[in-house]
NUSE-513904 format. One record per atom (N, C-alpha, C): x negated, z, y. Coordinates in steps of 0.2 Angstrom, whole numbers, plus 5000, padded with zeros to 4 digits. Layout:
N
XZY ...
REM end
This chain:
286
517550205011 516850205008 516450175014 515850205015 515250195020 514850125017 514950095024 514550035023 513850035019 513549985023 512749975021 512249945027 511649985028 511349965031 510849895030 510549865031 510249815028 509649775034 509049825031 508449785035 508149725034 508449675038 508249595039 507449585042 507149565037 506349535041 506549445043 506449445050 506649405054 505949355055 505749295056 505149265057 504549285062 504049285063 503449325067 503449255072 503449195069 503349125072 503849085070 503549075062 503848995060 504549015057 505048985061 505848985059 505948975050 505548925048 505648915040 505248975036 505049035039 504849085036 505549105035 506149095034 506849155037 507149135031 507249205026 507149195018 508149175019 508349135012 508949105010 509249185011 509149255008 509449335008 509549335015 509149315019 509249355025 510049315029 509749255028 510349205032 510849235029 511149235024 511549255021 511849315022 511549365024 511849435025 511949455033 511449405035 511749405044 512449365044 512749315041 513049295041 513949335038 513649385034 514049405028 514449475034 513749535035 513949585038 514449585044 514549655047 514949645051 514749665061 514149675056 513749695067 512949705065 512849645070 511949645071 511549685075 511049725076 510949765077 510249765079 510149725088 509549695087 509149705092 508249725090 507949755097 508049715105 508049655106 508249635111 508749565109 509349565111 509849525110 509749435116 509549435118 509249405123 508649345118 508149385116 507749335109 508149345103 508349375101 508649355094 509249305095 509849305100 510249255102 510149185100 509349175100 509049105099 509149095094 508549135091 508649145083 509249155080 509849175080 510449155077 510849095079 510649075084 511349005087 510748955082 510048945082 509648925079 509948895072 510248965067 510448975062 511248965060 511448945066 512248955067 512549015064 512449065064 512549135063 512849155069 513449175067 514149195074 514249265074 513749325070 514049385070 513849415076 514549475077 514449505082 513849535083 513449525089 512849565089 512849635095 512349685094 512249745100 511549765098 511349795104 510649795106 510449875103 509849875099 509749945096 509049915099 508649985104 507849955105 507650045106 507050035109 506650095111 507150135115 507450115121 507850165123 508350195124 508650165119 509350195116 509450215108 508750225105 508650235100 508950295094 509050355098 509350405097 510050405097 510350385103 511150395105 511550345101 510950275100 511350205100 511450225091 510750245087 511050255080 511550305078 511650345082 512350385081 512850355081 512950325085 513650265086 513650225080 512950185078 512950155072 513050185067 512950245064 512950285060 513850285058 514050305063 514850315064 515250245063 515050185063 515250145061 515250125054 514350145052 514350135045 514750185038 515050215043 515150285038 516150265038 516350205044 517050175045 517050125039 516650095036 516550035031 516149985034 515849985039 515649935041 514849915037 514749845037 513949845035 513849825041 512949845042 512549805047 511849785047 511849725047 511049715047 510749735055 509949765052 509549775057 509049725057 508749695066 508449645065 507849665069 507249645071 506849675075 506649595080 506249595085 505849545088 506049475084 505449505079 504849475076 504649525069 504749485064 504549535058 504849575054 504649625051 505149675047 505149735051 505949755052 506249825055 505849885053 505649935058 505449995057 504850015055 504449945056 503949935057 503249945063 503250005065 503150015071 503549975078 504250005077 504949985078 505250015078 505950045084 506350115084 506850095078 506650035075 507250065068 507250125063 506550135062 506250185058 506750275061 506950265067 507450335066 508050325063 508250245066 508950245062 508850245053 508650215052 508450215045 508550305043 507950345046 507850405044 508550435045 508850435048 509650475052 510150435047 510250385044 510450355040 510450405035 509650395032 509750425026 509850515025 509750545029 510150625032 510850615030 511050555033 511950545035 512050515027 511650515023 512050495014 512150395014 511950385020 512150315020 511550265017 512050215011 511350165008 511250135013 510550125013 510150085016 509650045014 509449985012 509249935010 508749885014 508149865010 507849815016 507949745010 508049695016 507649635014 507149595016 506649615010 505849595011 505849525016 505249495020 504949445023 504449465027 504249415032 503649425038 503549465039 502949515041 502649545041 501849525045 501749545052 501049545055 500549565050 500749625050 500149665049 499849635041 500349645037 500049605031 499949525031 500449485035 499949415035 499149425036 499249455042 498449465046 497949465041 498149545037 497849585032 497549525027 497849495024 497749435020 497349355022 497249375029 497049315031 496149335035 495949405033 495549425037 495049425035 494949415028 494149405024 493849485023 494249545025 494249595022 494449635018 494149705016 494449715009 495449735011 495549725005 496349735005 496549784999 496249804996 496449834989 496749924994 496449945000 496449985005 496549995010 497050015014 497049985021 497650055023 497550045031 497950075034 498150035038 498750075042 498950035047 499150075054 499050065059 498750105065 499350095071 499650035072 500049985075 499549985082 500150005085 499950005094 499250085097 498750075098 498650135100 498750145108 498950225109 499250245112 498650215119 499250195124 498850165129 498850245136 499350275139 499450315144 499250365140 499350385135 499050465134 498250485131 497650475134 497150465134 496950535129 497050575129 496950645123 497350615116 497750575117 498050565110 497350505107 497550465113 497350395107 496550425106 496050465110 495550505109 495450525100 495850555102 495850585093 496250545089 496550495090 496750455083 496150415083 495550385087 494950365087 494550395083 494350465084 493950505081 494150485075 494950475071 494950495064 494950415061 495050355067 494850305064 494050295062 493650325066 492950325067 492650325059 493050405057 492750425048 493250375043 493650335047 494250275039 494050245035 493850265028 493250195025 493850145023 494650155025 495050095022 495050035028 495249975025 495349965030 495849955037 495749935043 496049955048 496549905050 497149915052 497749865056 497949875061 497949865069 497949875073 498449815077 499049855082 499249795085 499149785092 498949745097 498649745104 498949685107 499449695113 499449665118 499049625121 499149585124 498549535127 498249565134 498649595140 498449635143 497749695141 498149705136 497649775134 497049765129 496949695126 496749695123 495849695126 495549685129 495049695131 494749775134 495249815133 495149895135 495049915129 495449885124 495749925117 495049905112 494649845115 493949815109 493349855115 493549885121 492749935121 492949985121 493350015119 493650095116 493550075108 493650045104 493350035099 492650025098 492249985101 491549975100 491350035102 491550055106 491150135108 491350175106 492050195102 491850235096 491850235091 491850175088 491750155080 491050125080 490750105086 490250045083 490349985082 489949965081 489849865081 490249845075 490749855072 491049845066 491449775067 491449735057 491849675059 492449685061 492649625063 493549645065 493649565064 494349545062 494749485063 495349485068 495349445073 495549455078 496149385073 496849395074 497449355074 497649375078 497949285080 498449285085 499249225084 499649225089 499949165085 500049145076 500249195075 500149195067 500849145064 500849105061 501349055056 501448995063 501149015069 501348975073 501048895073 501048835076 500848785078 499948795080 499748855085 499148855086 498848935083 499048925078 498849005073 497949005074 497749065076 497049065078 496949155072 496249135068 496149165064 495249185067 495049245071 494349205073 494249295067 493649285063 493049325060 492649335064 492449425068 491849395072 491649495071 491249515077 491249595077 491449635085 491549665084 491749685089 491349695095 490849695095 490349675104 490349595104 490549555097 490449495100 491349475105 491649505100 492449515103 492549525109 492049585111 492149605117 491949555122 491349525123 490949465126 491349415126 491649395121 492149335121 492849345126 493149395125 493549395129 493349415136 492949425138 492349465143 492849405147 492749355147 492349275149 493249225147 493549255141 494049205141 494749235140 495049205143 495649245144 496349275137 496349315136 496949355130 497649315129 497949265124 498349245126 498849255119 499349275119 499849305112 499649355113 500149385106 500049445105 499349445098 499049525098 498449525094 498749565085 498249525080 498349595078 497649595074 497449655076 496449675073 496649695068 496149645064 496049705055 495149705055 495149775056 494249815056 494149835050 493449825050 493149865043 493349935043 493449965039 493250045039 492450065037 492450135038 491650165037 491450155030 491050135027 490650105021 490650185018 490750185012 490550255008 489850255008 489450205007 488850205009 488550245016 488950215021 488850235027 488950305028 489250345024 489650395027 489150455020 488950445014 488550465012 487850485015 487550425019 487050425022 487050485028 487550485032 487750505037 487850585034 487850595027 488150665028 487550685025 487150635022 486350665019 485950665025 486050665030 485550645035 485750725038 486550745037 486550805044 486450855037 486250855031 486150905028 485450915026 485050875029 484250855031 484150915036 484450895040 484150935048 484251005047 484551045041 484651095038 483951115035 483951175036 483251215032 483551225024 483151225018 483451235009 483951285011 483651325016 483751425015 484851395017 484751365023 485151375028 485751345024 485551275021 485751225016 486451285009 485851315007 486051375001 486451415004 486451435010 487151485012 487651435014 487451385017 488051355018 488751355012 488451325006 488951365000 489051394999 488451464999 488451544996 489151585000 488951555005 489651595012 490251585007 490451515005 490951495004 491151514996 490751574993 490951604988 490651584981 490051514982 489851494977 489351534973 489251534966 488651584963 487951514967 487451564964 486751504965 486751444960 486951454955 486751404951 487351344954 487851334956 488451294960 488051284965 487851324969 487551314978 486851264976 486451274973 485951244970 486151164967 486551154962 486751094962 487151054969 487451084971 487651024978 487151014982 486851054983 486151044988 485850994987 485551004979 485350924977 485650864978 486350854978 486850814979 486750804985 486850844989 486850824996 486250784999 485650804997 484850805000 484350754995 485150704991 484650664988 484150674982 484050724980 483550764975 483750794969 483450794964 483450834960 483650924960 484050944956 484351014955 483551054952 483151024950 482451044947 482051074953 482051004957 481551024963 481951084970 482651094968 482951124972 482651204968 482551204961 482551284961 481651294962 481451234960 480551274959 480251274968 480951234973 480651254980 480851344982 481351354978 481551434980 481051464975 480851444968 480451494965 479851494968 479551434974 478751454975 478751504981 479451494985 479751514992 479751604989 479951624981 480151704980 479251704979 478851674974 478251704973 477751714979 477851664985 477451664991 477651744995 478251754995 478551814997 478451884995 478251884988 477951944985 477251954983 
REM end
């Protein structure tokens, strides 16, 4: 009978965030499974947790879940651990997991810590909506290009995770192409000096201009206002002529009487003044 996999969320900072399930099942399983063996060592001699551990990270991700795989399918259980936080979380657990579930084998998480969502809850923005972005792409300048672009139009809000290095490139690639939007810059989250700052992104920029990046980051931005984004689409259907406006639809298969009401939707106006502008446009014409 094939074991079980079992994703452990491990503390972001504070040791007493480490849920009574997870001690327990580190303790219980039969091989830890952890992105760097080196920090997590702490964290379990911490715990007095004596199970065998092996290193599953970014660069053994592929060959190394195969071997796991093959173990889990001998009876073995194994909890997966990350850094910091919950596995598979912009994390190479996310293939083991996926190749797990290909390969027929349960797999299970056990809930805890969580950056992105502490942050999210701690940011003063909305939450009912959000996405999550993690790392943007730093060497491939066409990728992280276009993932800007599509954060540019996201009216949810935004999650973002940034290095301290990089975090001054990563807040004027945003301000220049998102705009001056809020943002809560977290750092050190559950720790002894947990810094929570509310500010905007050119004042974010300025600040770190002058002082120096220290922890890891995690941004949560506003997205684009529906307001924002209604304005923005009545303004580029403005710079259209009524005539140009009405094929724009027509093209796309609409009768007049459909093409005529979105126009008015679109340009702010009544469906009324949209036809007596084309009935005075036919009388002037004949």
């Amino acid at each position: 009978m094939a074991g079980t996999l079992y994703l452990c969320a491990t503390p972001i900072g504070n040791l007493k965030d480490m849920t009574p399930r997870v001690l327990e099942t580190l303790r219980e399983v039969d091989l830890i499974a952890a992105e760097d063996t080196r920090n997590s060592i702490r964290l379990l001699n911490h715990f007095e947790i004596r199970t065998p551990m092996t290193s599953y990270h970014e660069y053994n991700k592929v060959e190394k879940a195969y071997d796991l795989i093959n173990q889990l399918n001998a009876g073995k259980n194994i909890a997966l651990i990350t850094d910091a936080g919950t596995p598979a979380i912009s994390d190479p657990g996310e293939v083991l997991v996926k190749l797990c579930q290909e390969a027929g084998i349960t797999v299970t998480s056990l809930p805890g810590p969580a950056a992105c969502i502490t942050a999210l809850t701690l940011s003063g923005l909305p939450t009912r909506r959000f996405c999550f972005e993690g790392f943007l792409p730093f060497d491939d300048k066409k990728e992280k290009k276009a993932i800007l672009e599509e954060l540019k139009e996201e009216s949810r809000t935004i999650i973002l995770y940034e290095a301290p290095h990089h975090l001054v490139r990563t807040l004027s690639c945003l301000y220049e192409e998102l705009g001056n939007r809020k943002v809560t810059l977290c750092r050190e989250l559950t720790k002894k000096f947990e810094t929570i700052m509310p500010t905007t992104l050119e004042d974010a920029l300025h600040f770190y201009e002058t002082n120096d990046p220290r922890g890891e980051y995690v941004l949560v931005l506003e997205g684009k206002s529906h307001e924002e984004k209604a304005r923005e689409k009545e303004a580029s259907f403005a710079q259209m002529s009524m005539e140009e406006h009405m094929r724009f639809y027509e093209d796309q298969g609409m009768d007049r009487k459909e093409a005529m009401k979105l126009v008015a939707k679109d340009r702010g106006i009544s469906k009324r003044d949209v036809y007596q502008y084309f009935i005075k446009n036919e009388e002037r014409s004949s």
